[in-house]
C-alpha positions as CSV (number, residue, x, y, z in Angstrom):
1,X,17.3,54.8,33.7
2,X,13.8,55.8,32.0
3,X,14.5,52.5,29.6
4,X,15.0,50.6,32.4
5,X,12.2,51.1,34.3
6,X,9.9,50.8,30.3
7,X,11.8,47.6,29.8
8,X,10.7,46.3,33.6
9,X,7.4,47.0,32.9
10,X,6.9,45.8,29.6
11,X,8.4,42.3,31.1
12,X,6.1,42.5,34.3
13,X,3.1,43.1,32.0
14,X,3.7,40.1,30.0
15,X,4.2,37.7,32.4
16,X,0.7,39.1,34.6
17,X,-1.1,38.3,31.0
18,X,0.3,35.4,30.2
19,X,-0.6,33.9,33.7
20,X,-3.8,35.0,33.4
21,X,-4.6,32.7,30.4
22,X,-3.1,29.0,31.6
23,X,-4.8,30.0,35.2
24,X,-8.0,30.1,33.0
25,X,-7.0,26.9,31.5
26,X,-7.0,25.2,34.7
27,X,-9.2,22.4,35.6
28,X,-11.2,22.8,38.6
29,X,-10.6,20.2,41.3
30,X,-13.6,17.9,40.3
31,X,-13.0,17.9,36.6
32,X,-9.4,16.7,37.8
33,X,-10.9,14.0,40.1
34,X,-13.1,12.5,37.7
35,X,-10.1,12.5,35.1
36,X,-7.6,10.9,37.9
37,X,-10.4,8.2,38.1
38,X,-10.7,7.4,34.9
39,X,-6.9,7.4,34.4
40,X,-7.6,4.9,37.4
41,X,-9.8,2.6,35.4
42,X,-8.7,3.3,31.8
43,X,-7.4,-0.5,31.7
44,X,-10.8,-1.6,32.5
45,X,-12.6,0.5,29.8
46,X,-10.8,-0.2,26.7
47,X,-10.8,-4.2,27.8
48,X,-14.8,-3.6,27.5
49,X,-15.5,-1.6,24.8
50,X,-12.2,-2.8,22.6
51,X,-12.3,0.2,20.5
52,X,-11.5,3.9,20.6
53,X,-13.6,6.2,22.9
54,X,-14.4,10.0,24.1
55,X,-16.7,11.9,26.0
56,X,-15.6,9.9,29.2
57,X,-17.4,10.4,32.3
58,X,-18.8,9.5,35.5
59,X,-22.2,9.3,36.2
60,X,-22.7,8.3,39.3
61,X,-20.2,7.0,42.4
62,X,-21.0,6.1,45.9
63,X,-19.6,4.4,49.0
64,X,-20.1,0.8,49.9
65,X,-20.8,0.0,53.2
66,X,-18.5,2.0,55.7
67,X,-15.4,1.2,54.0
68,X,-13.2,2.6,51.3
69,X,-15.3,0.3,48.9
70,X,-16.8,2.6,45.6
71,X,-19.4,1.8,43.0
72,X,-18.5,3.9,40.2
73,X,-20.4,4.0,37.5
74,X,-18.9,5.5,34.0
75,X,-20.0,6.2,30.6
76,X,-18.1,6.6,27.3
77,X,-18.9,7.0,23.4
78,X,-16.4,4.5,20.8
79,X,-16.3,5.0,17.5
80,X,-14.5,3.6,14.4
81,X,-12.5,6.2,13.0
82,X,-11.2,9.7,13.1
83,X,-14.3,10.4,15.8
84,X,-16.7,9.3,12.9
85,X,-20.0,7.2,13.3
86,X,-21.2,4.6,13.8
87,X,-21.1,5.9,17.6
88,X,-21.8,3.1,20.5
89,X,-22.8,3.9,24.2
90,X,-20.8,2.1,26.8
91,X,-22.4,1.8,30.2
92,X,-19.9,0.3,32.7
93,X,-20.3,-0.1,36.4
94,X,-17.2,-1.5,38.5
95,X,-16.5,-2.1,42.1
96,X,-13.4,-0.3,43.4
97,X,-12.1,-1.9,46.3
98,X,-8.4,-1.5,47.9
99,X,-7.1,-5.0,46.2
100,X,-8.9,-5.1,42.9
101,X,-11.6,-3.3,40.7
102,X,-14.2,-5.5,39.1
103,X,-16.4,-4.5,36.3
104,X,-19.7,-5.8,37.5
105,X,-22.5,-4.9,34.6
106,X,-21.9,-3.6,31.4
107,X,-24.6,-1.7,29.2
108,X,-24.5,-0.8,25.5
109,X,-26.2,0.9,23.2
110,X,-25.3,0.9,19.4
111,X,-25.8,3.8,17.0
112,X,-26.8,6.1,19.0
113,X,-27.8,9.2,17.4
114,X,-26.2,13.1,17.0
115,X,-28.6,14.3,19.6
116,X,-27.0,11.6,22.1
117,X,-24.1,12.3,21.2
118,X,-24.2,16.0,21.8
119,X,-25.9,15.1,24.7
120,X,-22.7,13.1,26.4
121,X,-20.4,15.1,25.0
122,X,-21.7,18.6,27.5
């Protein structure tokens, strides 16, 4: 009975610890937004930038006019291989609308340095 009761337990304990460390895996419900989005307008990224990217993000987003119309405007970092230099800035703004996104202005700055890089990458 006494090994029982150890064995139940020794199973309870490891299941408590080992949700304790994928519940502080978890993405918090903006960080999971922002990545649905850019799932959203992965398509439209690599058609501008034509090259391998990180340190996705989104700077800025905000409603147009009182419909479900967006301005979104996201930034990324390419590079050529294995995440080495040279690393290029890629400023993209796109209209999100119900029917179609549009990339409407596209910035980029080439060679940036490590400090920029660091920089996007927090």
């Amino acid at each position: 009975m006494r090994k029982h009761l150890i064995l139940i337990l020794g199973i309870t304990f490891i299941f408590l610890t080992t949700t304790n460390v994928y519940a502080q895996n978890e993405l918090k419900r903006e960080e999971l937004l922002e990545e649905a989005l850019i799932v959203r307008y992965l398509p439209h990224i690599l058609e501008v930038t034509d090259n391998l990217f990180m340190c996705e993000r989104i700077t800025n987003i905000k409603r147009l006019g009182g419909n479900r119309d967006h301005e979104v405007v996201i930034e990324v970092v390419t590079f050529e291989k294995a995440h080495m230099p040279p690393y290029n800035l890629f400023r993209i703004k796109l209209i999100d609308t119900l029917d179609k996104i549009t990339v409407t202005e596209v910035e980029r700055t080439e060679n940036i340095s490590s400090e920029q890089l660091q920089k996007q990458s927090s």
